[in-house]
C-alpha positions as CSV (number, residue, x, y, z in Angstrom):
1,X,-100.8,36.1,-25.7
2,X,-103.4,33.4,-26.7
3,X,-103.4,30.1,-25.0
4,X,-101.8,28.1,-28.1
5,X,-99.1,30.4,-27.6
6,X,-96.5,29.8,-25.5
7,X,-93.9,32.0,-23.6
8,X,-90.4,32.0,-24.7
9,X,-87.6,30.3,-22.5
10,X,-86.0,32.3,-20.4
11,X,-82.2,33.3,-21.3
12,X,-79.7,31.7,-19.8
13,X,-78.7,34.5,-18.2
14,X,-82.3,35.1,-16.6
15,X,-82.0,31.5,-15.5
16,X,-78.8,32.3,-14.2
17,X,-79.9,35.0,-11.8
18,X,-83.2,33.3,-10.9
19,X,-81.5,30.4,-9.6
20,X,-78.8,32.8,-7.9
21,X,-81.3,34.5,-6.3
22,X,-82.5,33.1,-3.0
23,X,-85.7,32.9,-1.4
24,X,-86.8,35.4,1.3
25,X,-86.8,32.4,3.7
26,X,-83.1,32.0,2.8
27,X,-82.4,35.8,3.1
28,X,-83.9,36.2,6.8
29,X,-82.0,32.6,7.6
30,X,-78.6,34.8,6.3
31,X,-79.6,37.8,7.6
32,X,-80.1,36.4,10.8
33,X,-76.9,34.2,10.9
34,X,-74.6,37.0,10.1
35,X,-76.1,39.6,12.9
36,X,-76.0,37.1,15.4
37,X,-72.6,36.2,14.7
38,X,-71.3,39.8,13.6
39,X,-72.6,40.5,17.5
40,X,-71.1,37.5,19.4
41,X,-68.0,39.1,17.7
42,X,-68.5,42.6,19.4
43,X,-69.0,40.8,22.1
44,X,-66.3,38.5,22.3
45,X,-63.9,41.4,21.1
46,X,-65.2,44.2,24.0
47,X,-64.5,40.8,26.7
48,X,-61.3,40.1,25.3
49,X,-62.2,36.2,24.9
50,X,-63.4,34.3,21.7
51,X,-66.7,34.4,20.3
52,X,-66.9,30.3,20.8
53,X,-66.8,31.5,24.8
54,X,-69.2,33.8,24.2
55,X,-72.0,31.8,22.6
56,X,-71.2,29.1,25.5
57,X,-72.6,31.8,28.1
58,X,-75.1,32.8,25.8
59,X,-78.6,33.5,27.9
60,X,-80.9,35.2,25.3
61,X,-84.0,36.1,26.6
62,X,-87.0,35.6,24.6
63,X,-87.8,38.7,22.4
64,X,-91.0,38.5,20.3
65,X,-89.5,39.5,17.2
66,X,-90.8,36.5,15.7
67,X,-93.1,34.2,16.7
68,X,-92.3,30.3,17.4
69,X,-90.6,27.7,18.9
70,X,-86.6,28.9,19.8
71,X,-84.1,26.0,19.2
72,X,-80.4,27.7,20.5
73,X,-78.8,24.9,20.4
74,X,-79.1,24.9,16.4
75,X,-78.7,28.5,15.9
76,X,-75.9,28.0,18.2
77,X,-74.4,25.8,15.7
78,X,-74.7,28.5,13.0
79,X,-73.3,30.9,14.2
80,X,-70.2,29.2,15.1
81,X,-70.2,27.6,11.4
82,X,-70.5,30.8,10.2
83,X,-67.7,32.4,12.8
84,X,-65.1,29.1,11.1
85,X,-66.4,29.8,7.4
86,X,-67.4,32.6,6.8
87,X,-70.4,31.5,5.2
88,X,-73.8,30.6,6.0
89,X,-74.7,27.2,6.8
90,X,-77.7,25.6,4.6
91,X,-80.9,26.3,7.0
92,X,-81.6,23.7,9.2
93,X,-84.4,21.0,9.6
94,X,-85.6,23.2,12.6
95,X,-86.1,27.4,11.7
96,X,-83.5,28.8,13.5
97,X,-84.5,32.5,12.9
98,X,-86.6,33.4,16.2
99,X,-83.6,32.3,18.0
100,X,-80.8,33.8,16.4
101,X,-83.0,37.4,16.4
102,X,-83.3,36.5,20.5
103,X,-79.1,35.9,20.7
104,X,-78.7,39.4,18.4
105,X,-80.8,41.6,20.5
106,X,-80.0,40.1,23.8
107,X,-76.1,41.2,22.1
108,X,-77.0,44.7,21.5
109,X,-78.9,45.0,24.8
110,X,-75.1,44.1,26.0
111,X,-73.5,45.8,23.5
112,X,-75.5,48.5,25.1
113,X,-74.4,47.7,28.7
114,X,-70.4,47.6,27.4
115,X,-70.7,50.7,25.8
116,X,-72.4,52.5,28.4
117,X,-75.1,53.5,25.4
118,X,-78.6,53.2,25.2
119,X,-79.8,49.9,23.1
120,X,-81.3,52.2,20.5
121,X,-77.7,54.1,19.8
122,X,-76.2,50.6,19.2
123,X,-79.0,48.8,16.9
124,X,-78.4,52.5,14.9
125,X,-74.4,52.1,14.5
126,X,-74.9,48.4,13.6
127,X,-77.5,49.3,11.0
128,X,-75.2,52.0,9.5
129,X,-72.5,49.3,9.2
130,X,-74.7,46.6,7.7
131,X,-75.7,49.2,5.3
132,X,-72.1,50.4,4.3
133,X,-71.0,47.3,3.7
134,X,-74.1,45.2,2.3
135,X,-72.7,43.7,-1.1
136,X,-77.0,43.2,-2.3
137,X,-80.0,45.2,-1.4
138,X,-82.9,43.1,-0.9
């Protein structure tokens, strides 16, 4: 294609997708939302309490999964949003994502302690799940 020449428009279907399709900034943000809340569930279900109590006791420690500043009170706030809707709430002003990864595997390490299973044994089982029922592959 020359310079003079221009590409055509996209369809409207190729628009369609592109803006359906969300950044990888937006899938770790999602990604990171639903563990941490899918594992404050586990949680709250193996206790016998609410996942709202859970998150209130909620002592991560600091895993170096990502690198940054941790701000649990917002990814607090997530998670909960998520736990009443069902949906991800738009990412906040703050990224949120070091901190809900710390909440997720401090959750498996007591998981892990509930189950009387090794850490590894649960990441596995909750890996197999996410996969089973993913609805998109990244």
């Amino acid at each position: 294609m020359t310079s003079s020449e221009q590409a055509p428009p996209p369809s409207s279907e190729q628009a369609e997708r592109a803006a359906s399709t969300p950044s990888p900034v937006d899938r770790w943000h999602e990604s990171a939302t639903v563990l941490s809340a899918t594992i404050v569930d586990l949680i709250a279900f193996n206790l016998d309490t609410n996942p709202t109590t859970v998150i209130e006791h909620c002592h991560p420690h600091r895993h170096e999964i990502f690198p940054g500043p941790r701000d649990l009170s917002h990814a607090s706030t997530a998670i909960v949003y998520y736990d009443l809707h069902q949906r991800v709430p738009e990412p906040a002003a703050v990224d949120i994502v070091p901190s809900l990864f710390d909440i997720a595997v401090t959750g498996i390490e007591e998981l892990a302690h509930l189950w009387n299973r090794p850490p590894i044994d649960v990441a596995r089982l909750l890996t197999v799940a996410a996969a089973t029922y993913e609805k998109d592959t990244w």
